[in-house]
KOLDOMI-6266 format. One record per residue (C-alpha): x, y, z. Coordinates in nm, 2 decimals. Each point is the difference from the previous one (the first is absolute). Layout:
BEGIN
+--------+--------+--------+
:     c1 :     c2 :     c3 :
+--------+--------+--------+
:      X :      Y :      Z :
...
+--------+--------+--------+
# end
This chain:
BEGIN
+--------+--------+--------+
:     c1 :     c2 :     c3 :
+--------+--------+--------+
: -20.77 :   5.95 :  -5.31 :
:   0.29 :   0.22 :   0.05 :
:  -0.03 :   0.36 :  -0.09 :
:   0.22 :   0.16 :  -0.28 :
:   0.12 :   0.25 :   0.16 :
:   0.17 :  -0.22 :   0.32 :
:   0.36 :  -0.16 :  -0.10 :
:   0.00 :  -0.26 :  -0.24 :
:   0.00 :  -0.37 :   0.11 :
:   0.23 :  -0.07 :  -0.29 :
:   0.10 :   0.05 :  -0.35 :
:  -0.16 :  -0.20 :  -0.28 :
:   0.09 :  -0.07 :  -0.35 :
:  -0.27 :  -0.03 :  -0.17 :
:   0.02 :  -0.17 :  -0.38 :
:  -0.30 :  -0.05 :  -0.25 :
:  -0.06 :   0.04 :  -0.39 :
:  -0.33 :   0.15 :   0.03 :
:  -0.03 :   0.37 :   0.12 :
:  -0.31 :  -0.05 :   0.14 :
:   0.04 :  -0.28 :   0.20 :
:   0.32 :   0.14 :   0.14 :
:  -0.11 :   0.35 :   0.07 :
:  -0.30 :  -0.14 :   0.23 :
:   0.26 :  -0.25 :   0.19 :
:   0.18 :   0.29 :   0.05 :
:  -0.29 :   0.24 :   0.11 :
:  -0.07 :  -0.28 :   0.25 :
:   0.33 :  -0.05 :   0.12 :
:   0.07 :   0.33 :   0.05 :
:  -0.29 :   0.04 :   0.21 :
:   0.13 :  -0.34 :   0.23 :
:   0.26 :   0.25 :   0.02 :
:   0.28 :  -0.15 :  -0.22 :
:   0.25 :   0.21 :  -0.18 :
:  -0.07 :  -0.12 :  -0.35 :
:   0.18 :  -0.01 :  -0.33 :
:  -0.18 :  -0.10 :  -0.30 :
:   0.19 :  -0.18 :  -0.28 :
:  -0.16 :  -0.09 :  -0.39 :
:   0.25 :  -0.27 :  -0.02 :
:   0.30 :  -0.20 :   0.14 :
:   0.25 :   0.16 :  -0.21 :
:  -0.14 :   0.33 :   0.17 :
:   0.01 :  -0.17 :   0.38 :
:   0.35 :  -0.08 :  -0.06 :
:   0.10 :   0.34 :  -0.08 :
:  -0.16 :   0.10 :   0.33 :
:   0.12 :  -0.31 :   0.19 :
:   0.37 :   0.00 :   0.21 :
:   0.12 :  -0.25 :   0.27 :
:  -0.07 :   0.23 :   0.26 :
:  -0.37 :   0.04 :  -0.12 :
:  -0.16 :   0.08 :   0.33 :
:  -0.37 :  -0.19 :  -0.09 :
:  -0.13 :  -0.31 :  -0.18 :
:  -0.09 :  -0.02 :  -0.37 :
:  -0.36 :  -0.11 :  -0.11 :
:  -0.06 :  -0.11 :  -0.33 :
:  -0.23 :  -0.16 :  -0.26 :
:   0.12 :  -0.32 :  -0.13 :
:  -0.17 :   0.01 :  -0.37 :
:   0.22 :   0.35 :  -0.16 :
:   0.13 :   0.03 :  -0.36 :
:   0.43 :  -0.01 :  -0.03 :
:   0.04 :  -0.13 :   0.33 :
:  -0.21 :  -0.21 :   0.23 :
:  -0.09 :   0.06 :   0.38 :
:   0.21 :  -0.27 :   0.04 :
:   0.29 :   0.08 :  -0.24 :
:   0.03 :   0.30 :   0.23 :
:  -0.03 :  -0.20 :   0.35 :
:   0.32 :  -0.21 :  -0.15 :
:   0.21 :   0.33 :  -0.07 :
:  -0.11 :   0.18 :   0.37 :
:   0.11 :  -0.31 :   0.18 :
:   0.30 :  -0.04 :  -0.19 :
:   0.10 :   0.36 :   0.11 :
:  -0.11 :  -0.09 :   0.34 :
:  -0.10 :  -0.28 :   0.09 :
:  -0.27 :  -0.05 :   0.28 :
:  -0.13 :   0.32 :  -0.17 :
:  -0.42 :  -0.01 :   0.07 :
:  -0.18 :  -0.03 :  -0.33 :
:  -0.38 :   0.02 :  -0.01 :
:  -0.14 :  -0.14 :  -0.35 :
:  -0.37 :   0.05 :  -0.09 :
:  -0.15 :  -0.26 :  -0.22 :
:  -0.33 :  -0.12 :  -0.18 :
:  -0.18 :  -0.25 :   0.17 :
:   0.06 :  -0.28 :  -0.25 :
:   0.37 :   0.07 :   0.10 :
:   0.02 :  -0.19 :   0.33 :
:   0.23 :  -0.28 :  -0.11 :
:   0.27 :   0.26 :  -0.17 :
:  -0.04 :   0.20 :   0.31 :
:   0.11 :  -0.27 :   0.23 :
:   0.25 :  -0.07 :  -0.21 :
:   0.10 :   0.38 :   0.06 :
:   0.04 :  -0.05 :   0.36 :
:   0.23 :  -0.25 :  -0.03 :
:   0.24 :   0.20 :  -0.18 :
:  -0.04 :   0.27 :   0.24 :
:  -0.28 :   0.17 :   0.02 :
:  -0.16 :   0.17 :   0.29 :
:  -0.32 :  -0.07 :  -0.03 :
:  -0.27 :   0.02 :  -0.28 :
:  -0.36 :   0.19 :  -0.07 :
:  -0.32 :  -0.11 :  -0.20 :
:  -0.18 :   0.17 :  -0.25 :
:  -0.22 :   0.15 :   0.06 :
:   0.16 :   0.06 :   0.32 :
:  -0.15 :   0.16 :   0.38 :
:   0.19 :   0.36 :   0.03 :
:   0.05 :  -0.15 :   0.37 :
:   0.17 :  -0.33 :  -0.04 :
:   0.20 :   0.17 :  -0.27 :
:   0.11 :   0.27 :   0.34 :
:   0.02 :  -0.24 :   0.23 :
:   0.27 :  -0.16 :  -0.22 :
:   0.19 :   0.28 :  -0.09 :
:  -0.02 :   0.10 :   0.36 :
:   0.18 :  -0.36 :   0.11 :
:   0.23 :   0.03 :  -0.30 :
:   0.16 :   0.40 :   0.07 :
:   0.01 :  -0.14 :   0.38 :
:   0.24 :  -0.28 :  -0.18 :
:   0.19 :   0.28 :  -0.18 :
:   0.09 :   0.23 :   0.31 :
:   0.11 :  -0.33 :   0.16 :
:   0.24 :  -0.10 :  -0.26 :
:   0.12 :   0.38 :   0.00 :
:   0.03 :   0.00 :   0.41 :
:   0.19 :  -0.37 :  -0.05 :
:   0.22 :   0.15 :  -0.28 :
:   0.10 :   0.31 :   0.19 :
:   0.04 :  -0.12 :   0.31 :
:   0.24 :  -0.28 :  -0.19 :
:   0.19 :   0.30 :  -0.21 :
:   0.08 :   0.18 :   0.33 :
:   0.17 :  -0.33 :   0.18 :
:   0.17 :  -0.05 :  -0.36 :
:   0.12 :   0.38 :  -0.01 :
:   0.11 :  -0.06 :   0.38 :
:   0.38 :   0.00 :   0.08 :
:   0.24 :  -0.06 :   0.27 :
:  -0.17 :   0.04 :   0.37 :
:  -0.39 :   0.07 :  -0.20 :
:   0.07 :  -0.36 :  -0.14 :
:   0.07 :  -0.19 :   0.31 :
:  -0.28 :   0.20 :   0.21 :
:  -0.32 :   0.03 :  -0.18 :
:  -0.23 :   0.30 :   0.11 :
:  -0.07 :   0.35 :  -0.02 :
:  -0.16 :   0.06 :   0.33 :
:   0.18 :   0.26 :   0.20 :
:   0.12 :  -0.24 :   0.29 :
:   0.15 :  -0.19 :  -0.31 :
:   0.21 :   0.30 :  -0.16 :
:   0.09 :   0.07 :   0.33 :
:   0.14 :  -0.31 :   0.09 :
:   0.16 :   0.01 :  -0.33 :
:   0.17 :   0.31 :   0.07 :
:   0.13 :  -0.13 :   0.35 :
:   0.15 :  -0.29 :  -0.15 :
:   0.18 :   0.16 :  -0.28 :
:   0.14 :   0.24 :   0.27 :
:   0.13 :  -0.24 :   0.24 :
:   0.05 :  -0.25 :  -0.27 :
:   0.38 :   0.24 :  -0.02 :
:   0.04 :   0.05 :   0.39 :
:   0.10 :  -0.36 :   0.06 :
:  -0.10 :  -0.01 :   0.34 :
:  -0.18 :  -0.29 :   0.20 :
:  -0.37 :   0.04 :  -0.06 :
:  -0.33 :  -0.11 :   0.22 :
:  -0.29 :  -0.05 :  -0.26 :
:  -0.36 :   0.01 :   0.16 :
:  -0.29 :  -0.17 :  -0.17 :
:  -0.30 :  -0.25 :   0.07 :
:  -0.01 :  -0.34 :  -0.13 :
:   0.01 :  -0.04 :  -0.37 :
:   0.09 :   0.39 :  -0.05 :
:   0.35 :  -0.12 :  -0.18 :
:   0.23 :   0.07 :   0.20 :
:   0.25 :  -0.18 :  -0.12 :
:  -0.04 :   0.14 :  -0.35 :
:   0.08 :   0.35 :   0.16 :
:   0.31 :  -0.16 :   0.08 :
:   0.06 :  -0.14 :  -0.29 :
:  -0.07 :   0.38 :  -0.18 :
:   0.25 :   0.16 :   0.26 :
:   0.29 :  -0.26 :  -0.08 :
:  -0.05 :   0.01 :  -0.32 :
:   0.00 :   0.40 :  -0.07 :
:   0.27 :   0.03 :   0.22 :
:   0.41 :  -0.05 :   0.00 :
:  -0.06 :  -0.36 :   0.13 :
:  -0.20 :  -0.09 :  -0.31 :
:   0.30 :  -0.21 :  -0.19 :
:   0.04 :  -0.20 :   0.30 :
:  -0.20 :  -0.23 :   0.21 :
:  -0.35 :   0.06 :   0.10 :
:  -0.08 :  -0.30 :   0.29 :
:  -0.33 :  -0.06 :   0.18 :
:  -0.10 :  -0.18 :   0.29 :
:  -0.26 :  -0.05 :   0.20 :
:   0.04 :  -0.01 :   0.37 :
:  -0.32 :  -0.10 :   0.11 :
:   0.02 :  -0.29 :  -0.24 :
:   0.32 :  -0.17 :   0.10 :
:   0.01 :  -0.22 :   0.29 :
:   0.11 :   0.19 :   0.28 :
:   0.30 :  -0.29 :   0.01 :
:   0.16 :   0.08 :  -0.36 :
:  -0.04 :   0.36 :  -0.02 :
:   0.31 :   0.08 :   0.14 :
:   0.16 :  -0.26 :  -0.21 :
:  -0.23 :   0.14 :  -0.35 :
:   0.14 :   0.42 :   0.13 :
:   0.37 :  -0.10 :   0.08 :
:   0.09 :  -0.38 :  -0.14 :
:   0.16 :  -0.29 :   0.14 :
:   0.36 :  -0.20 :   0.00 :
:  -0.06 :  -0.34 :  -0.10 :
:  -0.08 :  -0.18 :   0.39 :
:  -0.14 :   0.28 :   0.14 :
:  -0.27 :  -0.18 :   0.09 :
:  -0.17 :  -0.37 :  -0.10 :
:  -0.06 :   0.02 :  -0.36 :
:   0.24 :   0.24 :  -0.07 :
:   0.22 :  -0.18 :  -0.23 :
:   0.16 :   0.26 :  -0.21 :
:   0.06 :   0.40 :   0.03 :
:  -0.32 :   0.19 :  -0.10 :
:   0.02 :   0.40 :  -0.11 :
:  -0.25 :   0.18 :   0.20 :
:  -0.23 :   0.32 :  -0.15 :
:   0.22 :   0.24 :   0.17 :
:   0.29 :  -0.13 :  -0.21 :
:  -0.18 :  -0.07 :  -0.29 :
:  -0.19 :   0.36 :  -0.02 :
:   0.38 :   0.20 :   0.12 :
:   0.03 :   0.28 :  -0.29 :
:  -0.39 :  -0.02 :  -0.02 :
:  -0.34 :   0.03 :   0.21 :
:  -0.12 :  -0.26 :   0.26 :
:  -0.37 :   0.05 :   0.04 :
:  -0.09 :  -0.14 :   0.32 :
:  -0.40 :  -0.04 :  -0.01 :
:  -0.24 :  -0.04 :   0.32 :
:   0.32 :   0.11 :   0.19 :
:  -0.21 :   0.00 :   0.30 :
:  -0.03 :  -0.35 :   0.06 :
:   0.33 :  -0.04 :   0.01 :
:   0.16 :  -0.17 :   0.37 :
:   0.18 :   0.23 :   0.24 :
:   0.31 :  -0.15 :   0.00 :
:   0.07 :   0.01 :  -0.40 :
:  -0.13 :   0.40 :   0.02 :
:   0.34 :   0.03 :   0.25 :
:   0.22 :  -0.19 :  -0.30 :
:  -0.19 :   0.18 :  -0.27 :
:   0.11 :   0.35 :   0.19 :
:   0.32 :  -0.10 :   0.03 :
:   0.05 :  -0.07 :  -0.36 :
:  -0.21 :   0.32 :  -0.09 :
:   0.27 :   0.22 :   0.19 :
:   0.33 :  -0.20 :  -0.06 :
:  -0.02 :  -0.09 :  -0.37 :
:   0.05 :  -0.37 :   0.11 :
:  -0.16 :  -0.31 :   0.04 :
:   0.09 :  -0.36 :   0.15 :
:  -0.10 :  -0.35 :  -0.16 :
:  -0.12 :  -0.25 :   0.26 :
:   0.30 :  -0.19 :   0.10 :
:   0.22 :   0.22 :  -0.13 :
:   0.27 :   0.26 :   0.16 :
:   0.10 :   0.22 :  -0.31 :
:  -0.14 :   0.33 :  -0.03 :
:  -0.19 :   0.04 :  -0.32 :
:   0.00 :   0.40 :  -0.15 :
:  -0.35 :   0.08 :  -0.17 :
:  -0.10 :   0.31 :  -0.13 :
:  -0.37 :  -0.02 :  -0.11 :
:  -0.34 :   0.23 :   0.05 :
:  -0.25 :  -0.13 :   0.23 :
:  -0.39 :   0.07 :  -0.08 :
:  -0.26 :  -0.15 :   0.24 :
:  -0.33 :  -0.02 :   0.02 :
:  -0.30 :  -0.09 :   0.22 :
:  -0.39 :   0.05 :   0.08 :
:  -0.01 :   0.22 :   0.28 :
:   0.27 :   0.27 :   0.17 :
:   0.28 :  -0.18 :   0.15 :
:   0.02 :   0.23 :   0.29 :
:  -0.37 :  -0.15 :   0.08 :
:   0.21 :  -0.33 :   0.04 :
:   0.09 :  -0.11 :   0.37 :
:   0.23 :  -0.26 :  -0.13 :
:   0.16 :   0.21 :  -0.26 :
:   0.32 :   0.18 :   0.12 :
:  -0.02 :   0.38 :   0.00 :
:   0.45 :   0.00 :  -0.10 :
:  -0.12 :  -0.19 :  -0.30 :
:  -0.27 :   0.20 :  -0.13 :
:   0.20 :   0.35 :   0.01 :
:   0.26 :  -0.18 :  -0.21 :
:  -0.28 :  -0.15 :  -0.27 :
:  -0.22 :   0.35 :   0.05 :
:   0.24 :   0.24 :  -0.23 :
:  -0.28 :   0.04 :  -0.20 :
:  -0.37 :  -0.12 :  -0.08 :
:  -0.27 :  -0.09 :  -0.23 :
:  -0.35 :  -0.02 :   0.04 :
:  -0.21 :  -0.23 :  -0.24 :
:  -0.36 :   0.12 :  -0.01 :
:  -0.24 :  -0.30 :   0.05 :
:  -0.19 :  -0.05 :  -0.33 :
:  -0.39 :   0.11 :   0.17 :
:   0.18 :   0.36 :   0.00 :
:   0.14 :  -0.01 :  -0.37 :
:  -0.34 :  -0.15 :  -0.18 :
:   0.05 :   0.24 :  -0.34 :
:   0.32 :  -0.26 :  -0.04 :
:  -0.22 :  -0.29 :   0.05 :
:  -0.10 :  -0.04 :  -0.40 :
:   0.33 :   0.09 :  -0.14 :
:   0.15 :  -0.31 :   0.23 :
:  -0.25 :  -0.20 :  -0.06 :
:  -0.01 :   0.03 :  -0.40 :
:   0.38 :  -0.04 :   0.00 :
:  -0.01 :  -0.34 :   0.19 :
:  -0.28 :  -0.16 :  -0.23 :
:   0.17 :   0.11 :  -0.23 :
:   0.30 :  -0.16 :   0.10 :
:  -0.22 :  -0.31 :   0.07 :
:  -0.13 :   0.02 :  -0.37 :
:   0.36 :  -0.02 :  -0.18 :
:   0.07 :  -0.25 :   0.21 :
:  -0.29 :  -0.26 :  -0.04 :
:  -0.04 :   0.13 :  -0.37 :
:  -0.35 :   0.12 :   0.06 :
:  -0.19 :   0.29 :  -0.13 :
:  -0.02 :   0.26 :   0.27 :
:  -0.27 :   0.10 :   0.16 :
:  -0.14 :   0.34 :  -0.05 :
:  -0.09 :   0.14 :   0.35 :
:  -0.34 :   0.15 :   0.02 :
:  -0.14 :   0.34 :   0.22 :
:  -0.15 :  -0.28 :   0.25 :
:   0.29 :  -0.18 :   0.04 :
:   0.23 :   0.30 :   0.02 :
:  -0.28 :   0.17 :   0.26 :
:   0.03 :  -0.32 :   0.19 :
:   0.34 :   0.02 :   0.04 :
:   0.07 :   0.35 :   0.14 :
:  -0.27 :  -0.11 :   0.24 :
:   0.19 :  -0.27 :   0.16 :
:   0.17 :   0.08 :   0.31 :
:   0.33 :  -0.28 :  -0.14 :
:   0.10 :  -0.15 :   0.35 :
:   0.29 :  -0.21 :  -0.18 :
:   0.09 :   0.32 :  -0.20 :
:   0.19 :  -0.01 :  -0.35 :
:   0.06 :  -0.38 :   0.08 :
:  -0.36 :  -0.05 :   0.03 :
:  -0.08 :   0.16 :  -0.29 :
:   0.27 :  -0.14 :  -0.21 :
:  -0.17 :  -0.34 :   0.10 :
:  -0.39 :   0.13 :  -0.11 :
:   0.15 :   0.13 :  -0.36 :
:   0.18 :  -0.33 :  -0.06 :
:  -0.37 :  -0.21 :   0.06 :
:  -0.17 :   0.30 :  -0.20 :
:   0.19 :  -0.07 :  -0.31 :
:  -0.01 :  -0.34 :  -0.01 :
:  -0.39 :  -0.09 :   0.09 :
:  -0.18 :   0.22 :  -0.24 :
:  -0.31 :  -0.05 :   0.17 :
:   0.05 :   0.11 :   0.34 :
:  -0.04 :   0.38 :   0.05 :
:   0.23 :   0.16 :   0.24 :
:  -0.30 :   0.02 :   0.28 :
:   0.00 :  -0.37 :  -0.06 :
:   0.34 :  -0.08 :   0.10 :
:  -0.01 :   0.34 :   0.33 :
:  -0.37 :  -0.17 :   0.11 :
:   0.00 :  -0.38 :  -0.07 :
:  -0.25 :  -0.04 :   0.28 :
:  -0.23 :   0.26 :  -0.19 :
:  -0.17 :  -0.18 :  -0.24 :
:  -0.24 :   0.18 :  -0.29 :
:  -0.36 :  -0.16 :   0.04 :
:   0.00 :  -0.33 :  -0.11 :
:  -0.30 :  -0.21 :  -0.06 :
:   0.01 :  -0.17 :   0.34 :
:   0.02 :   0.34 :   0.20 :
:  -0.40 :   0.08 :  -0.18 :
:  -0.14 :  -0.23 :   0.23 :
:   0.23 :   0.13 :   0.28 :
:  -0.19 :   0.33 :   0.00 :
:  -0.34 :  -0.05 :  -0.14 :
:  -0.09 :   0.35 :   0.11 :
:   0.17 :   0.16 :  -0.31 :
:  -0.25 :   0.17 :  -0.27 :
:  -0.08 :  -0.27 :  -0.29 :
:   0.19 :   0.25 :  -0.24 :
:   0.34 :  -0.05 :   0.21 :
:  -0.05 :  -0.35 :   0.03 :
:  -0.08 :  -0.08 :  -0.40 :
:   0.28 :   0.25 :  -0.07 :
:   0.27 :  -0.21 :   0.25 :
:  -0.14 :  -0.34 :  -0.20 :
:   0.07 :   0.13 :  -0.37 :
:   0.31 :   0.12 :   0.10 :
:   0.12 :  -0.29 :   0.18 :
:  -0.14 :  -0.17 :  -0.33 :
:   0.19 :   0.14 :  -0.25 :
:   0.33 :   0.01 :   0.18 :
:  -0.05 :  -0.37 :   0.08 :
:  -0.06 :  -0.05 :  -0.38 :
:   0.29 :   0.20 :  -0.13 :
:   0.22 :  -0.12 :   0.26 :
:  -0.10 :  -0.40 :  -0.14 :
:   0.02 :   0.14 :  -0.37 :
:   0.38 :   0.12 :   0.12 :
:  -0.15 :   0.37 :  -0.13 :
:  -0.17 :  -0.12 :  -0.33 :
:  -0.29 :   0.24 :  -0.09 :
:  -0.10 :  -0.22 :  -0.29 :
:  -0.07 :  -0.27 :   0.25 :
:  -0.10 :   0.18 :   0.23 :
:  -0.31 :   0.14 :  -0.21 :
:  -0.04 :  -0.35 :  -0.14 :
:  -0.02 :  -0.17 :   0.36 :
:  -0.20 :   0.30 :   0.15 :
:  -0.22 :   0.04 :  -0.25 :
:   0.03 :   0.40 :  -0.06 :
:   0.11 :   0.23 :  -0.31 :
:   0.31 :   0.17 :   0.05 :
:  -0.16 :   0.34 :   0.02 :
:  -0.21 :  -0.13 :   0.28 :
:   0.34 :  -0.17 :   0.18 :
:   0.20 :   0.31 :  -0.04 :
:  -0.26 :   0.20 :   0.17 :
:  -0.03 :  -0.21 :   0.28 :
:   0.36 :  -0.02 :   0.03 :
:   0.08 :   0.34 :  -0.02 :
:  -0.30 :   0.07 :   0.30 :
:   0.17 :  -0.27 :   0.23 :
:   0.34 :   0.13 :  -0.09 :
:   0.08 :  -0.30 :  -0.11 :
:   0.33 :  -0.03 :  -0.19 :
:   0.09 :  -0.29 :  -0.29 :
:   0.40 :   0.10 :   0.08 :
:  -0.04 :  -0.17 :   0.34 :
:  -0.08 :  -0.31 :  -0.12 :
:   0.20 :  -0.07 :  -0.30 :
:   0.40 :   0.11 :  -0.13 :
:  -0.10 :   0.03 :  -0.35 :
:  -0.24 :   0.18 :  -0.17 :
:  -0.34 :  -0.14 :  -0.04 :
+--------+--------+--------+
# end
């Protein structure tokens, strides 16, 4: 039981008829340490009631001018999602499940226990701050303009970075841009074409460490039809293509020696050659590269090539060294993933976001883009599920791997393993869950709630 006088563990609006019932809820509430506000009727709970109400509403069903539920229906029009806990007499049960189909959070007994009724209200304010978190977090990428738009975060290596990029965004000099695998580097050079004079014009990437070393020369500068067997018409190469623009030249380490001679010659004249040609060719273009690791720590990369790329630089912080960006990312690309598939997104919970910032992200923002798109589509998998596949929970076949576990653990492992088994079968069904299992709801939702078991995970509609 949490003391009063410690900060509240949420806000609670509490709705009954009867003044004598709801002044003992709310002496009991208060003393779970709820901030509480006690309403005679729904017409009253409205009044108090606003979109950005920062708790969960609990009412009784059976109230005179407008019902428990009556008043469920207008919350959730206002916002939908919005967790509503009704309180009903016990011959109820029926209308009550009919209740949480239309929404409802969950639902309490008469005469009910003062701890199951905390318990819920505990799991249902958690809900609240998550849809809060999940609604700011979504009004600041919405709010976002310009360079805040393109890269998401508010750690200080990314408002740096920002910063940087705006400023050399006007210089319009050749740039070397320094970041790990799957840091987006290419996306930086994307931003500094597209805040820059350049921005009307071409922006043209290319890989050289994914071009056969025989056509890159042919992919930078083109060819005259016959240059070579297969060529059977002229081609444009991306020097041509990107002149008036930027050519973004990515894993410029691996490129060969002998194009990094061609490529400084066309850095320092302005002109190129197609294969098989003799006709000067004038470009005028910005040239951005990028790579893994400092190019002066390359033997095979020429030093008269890197002065001419290293006017300026960037430096993209690895994403183990910017983890207060991690949930901000990772809410925008589920939900990206959500519009996309038309699903429901996915609230992310304190476990999940805990789990996250923990993770040291080898494969940085490409990694992570990849973890948020299976999040939002498999509703059942937390996030430590898709990190840890080889870390199983305790299933029923690990109790006989380690029969020197206390009875308690091993009972505990087997009715949880039960009940996700059964709500995983009835596709999230409580009805048929308690009907198969054998147990009132009170008695499911308590075991539930101990196991941390949640009915979301296994189902895309409510129960």
């Amino acid at each position: 039981m949490s003391d009063s006088s410690q900060s509240p563990r949420g806000k609670v609006l509490l709705v009954d008829d009867e003044a004598a019932v709801r002044r003992s809820t709310e002496k009991w509430l208060q003393m779970a340490g709820f901030e509480v506000i006690g309403c005679s009727s729904a017409a009253e709970a409205l009044a108090q009631f606003t979109p950005e109400f920062p708790g969960v509403v609990v009412s009784d069903v059976k109230m005179p001018e407008m019902t428990g539920q009556a008043l469920m229906a207008e919350l959730l029009k206002q916002v939908p999602g919005f967790p509503v806990v009704l309180v009903t007499g016990h011959g109820d049960v029926d209308m009550a499940l009919a209740a949480m189909r239309q929404g409802a959070y969950d639902f309490i007994e008469k005469p009910f226990n003062p701890e199951r009724l905390v318990e819920t209200i505990q799991r249902a304010c958690e809900k609240r701050r998550l849809m809060l978190e999940n609604l700011r977090l979504q009004q600041h990428l919405s709010s976002s303009s310009g360079i805040d738009r393109r890269l998401i975060g508010m750690s200080p290596a990314i408002q740096r970075l920002k910063q940087e990029i705006l400023t050399q965004a006007e210089l319009d000099t050749n740039v070397i841009i320094y970041g790990e695998t799957g840091t987006g580097k290419e996306l930086v050079a994307q931003s500094l074409h597209e805040f820059s004079p350049r921005s009307s014009k071409n922006f043209v990437p290319i890989n050289c460490g994914a071009i056969p070393e025989s056509l890159i020369e042919s992919e930078l500068f083109g060819h005259e039809a016959g240059a070579f067997t297969g060529a059977n018409k002229r081609r444009i190469g991306k020097f041509e293509y990107a002149s008036g623009g930027t050519l973004f030249l990515d894993e410029i380490e691996s490129m060969p020696q002998h194009l990094q001679i061609k490529l400084l010659r066309a850095l320092q004249e302005g002109v190129i050659e197609r294969l098989g040609g003799n006709t000067p060719i004038s470009v005028d273009l910005r040239v951005i590269a990028a790579a893994k690791t400092d190019l002066r720590e390359e033997e095979s990369f020429r030093e008269d090539l890197f002065y001419r790329l290293n006017v300026a630089q960037l430096h993209i912080a690895p994403l183990r060294e910017r983890l207060e960006d991690v949930p901000l990312l990772f809410e925008h690309y589920v939900r990206m993933t959500s519009e996309e598939h038309a699903r429901e997104q996915r609230l992310l919970p304190d476990q999940d976001i805990r789990t996250l910032q923990s993770y040291a992200w080898p494969g940085n923002v490409r990694e992570l883009k990849n973890i948020a798109m299976r999040y939002a589509l498999d509703r059942r998998m937390s996030v430590a599920d898709i990190l840890f596949p080889e870390e199983k929970p305790l299933q029923l076949s690990a109790l006989n791997d380690d029969p020197g576990q206390p009875l308690a653990v091993q009972v505990a492992a087997f009715e949880a393993e039960v009940i996700k088994r059964s709500l995983e079968l009835h596709q999230g069904n409580i009805k048929a869950v308690m009907e198969t299992l054998d147990l009132p709801r009170r008695t499911l939702n308590q075991k539930m709630a101990r196991y941390g078991i949640n009915r979301s995970d296994f189902t895309s509609t409510p129960d």
